[in-house]
N, C-alpha and C positions, 0 to 999 in steps of 0.2 A: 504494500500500500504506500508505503515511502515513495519508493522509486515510482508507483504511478501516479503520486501526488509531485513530484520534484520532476519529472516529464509534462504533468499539464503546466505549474507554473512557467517553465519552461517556453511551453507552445505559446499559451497566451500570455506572456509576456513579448514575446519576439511578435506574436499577430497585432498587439496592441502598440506598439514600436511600429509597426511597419504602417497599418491604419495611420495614424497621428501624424507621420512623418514624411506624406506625399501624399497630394492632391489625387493624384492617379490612382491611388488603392480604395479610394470613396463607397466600390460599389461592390469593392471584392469578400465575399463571405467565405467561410471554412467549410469546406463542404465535408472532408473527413481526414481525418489525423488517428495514428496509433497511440493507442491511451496503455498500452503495454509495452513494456521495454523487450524488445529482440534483442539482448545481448548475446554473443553466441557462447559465451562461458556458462550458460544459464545450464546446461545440461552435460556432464560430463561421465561417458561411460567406462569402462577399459574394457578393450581387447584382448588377446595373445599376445598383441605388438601395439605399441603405444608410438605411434610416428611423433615425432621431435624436431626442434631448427636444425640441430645436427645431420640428421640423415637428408636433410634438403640441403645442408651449406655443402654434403660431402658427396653427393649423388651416389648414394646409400643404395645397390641395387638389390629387391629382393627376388626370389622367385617365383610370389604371386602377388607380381605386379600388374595394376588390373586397372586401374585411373588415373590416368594424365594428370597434372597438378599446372598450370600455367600463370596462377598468381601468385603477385609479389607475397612476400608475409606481411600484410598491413598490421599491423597492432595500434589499437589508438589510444591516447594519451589525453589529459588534461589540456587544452592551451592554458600557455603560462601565461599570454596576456588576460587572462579571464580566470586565472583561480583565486588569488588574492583573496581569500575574504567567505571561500567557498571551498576551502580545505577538507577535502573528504566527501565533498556533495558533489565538485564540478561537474556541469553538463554539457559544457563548448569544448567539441575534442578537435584535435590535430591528429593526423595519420603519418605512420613511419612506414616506410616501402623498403622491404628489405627484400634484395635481390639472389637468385640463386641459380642453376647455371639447367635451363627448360627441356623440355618437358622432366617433371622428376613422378617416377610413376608410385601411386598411393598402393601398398599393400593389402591383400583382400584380409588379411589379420585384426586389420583397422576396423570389420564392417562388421564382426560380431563380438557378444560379449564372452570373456574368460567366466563369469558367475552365474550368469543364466544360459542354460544348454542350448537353449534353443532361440535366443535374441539375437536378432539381425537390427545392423545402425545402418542409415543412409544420410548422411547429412550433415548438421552442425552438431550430433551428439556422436559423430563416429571418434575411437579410441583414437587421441591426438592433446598432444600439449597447445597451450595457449596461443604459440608462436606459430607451430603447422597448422593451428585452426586458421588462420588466417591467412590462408594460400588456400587449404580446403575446403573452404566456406561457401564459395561463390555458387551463383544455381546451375550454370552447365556442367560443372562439375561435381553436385551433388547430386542430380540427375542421372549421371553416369553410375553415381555409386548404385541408385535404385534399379540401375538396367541389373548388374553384377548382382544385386542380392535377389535381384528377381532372375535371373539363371541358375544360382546359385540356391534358391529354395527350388528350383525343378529338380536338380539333382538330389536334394536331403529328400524331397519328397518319392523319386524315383529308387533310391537306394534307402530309407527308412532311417536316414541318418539325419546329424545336428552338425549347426554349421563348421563346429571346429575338425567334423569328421572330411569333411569335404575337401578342407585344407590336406587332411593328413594323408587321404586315402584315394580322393576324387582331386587332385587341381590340374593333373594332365585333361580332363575334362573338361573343367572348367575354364581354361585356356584354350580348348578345342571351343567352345558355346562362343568366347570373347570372340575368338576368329573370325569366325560366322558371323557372329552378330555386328562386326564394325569394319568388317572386310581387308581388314590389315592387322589386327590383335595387335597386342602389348609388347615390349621388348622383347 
């Protein structure tokens, strides 16, 4: 409730700034704003393999590499001109782009849980530190993750298996489905 009370202040404060402060905005209404915070730290699962900035700075390659990764690591920060006074609250961030040498391929490790036998991630909750969420985050590439665990539950479901089985016993399979499915597969 914090955080979706310190996000409306937020909104209408900058719409109420923006109104008062040019004739031109006279007529302009909110038609709709997110009243929930999308942080992507909001949900953090583990894997088998928990991806890291390391295995992005070092082109870390594994052998079920299964999604392209092609953003920067953005992490986003406080702006310094705007924290002053809002130590621990700020809501105006700056973005850090950290580069790393492309495509680096996401491990299908990443897309299921090590605690629950039978959990598949796709997305901003897949097994990933703070720093690789933020190259794995973006939607064509979370997208990609949903194609792979939807291949990927064909096969648990075809052989009566869980998804850590797939890895251990099925990924020449599952690299054969990748193939197919994108007509050039994975490294």
């Amino acid at each position: 409730e914090y955080i979706r009370d310190w996000n409306l202040r937020a909104v209408f404060g900058a719409w109420s700034a923006t109104k008062h402060g040019k004739e031109d905005y006279d007529t302009w209404a909110i038609k709709w704003f997110a009243y929930v915070s999308g942080m992507r730290e909001s949900r953090r699962l583990l894997g088998d393999l928990v991806l890291n900035e390391t295995d992005l700075h070092h082109g870390i390659a594994y052998e079920d590499a299964c999604v392209p990764l092609t953003w920067d690591m953005d992490t986003h920060r406080p702006e310094p001109d705007y924290h002053p006074g809002f130590e621990g609250d700020a809501f105006i961030a700056t973005a850090d782009h950290i580069k790393y040498k492309r495509p680096y391929w996401l491990p299908y490790r990443c897309l299921y849980s090590r605690d629950v036998p039978n959990l598949f991630m796709a997305g901003r909750n897949i097994s990933a530190t703070r720093m690789a969420m933020g190259s794995s985050r973006v939607q064509r590439t979370t997208g990609m993750m949903g194609e792979i665990v939807g291949m990927a539950t064909a096969i648990c479901r075809k052989h009566s298996v869980d998804p850590r089985t797939v890895y251990q016993k099925h990924l020449d399979e599952l690299k054969a489905q990748m193939s197919l499915g994108c007509g050039k597969g994975a490294q």
